[in-house]
C-alpha positions in Angstrom: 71.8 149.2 106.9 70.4 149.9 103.3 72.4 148.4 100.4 72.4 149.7 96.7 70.8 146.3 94.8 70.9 145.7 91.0 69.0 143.4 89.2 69.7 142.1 85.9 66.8 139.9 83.9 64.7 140.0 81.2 61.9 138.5 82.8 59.5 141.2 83.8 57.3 139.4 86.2 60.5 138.4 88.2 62.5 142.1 88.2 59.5 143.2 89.5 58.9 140.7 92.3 62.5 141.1 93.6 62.7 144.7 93.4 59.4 144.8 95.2 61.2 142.2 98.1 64.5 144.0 98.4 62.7 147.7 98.5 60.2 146.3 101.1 63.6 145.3 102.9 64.8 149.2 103.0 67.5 148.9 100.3 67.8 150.8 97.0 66.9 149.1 93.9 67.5 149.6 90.2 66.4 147.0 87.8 67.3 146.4 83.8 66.0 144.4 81.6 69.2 142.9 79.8 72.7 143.4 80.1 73.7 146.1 78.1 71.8 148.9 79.4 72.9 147.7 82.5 76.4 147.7 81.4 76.4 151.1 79.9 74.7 152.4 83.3 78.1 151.2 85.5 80.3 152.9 82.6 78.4 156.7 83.4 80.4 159.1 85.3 79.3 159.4 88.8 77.1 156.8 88.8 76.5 154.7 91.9 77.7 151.9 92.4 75.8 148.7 93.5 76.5 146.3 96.9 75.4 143.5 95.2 74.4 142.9 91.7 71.6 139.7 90.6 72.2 138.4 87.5 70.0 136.4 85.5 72.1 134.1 83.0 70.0 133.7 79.9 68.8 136.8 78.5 68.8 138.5 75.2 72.0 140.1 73.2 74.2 139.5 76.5 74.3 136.1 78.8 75.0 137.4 82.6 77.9 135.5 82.2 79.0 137.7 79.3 77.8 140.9 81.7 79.7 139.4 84.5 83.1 138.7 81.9 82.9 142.4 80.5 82.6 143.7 83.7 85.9 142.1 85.4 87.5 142.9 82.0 86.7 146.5 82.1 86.8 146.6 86.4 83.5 147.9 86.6 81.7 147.7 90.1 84.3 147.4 92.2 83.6 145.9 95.3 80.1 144.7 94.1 78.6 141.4 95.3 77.7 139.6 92.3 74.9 136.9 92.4 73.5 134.8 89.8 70.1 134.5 90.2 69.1 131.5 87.3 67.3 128.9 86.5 70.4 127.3 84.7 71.8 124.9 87.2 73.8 123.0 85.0 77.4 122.5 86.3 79.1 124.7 83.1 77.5 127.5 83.8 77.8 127.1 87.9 81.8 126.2 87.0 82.0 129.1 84.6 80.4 131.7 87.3 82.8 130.3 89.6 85.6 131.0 87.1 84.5 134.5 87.2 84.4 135.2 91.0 80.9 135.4 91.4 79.5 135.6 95.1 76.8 133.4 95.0 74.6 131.1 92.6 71.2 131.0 93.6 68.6 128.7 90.9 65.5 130.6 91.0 63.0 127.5 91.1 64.8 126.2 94.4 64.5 129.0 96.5 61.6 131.2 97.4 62.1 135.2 97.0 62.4 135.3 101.0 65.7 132.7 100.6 66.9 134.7 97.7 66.6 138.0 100.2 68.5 136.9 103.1 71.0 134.6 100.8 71.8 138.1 99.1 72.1 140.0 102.4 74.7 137.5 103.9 76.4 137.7 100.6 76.9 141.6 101.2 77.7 141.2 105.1 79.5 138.2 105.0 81.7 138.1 102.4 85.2 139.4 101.5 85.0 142.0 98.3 85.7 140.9 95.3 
């Protein structure tokens, strides 16, 4: 089955090689560069909504914490997956995704983009919506 994947991060090189994975892997893929053009694409009318949504935690104007906050605030997404996909494996940041009902936390440097494809996928299949 193909999913709808959205990828949040302001590092290029990275967007790139994970949008590359998951659209190899058959699934739909939009990618932003920071939060709140993200943000502003969920609010359009009609516009699709994600399976799972990767989050990057440090970025510019917006954390993905702040991205994942405004969207439970504003119940955006409905249903969406949401992974944090990070390099900050500090246990604030892990507590504060937790806080937030995120689906998974995946730090970048411990798992190879292969990992970070299947850990997404059994995310999506596996668990109960959020």
């Amino acid at each position: 089955m193909a999913y709808r994947i959205y990828i949040v991060d302001d590092d290029r090189f990275l967007l790139d090689l994970y949008a590359v994975k998951f659209k190899n892997g058959g699934h739909d893929v939009s990618v932003f560069n920071e939060g709140g053009a993200f943000l502003d694409e969920l609010r359009k009318e009609g516009a699709p909504m994600p399976n799972a949504i990767l989050l990057d935690i440090i970025m510019p104007n917006m954390t993905g914490l702040e991205v994942l906050e405004t969207i439970r605030k504003e119940g955006l997404a409905k249903g969406a997956k949401v992974v944090f996909l990070t390099n900050q494996g500090q246990n604030p940041d892990i507590d504060r995704a937790k806080e937030l009902k995120a689906d998974g936390y995946i730090v970048k440097a411990s798992a190879i983009p292969s990992e970070v494809f299947s850990e997404v996928i059994r995310i999506i299949e596996e668990s109960p919506a959020s």
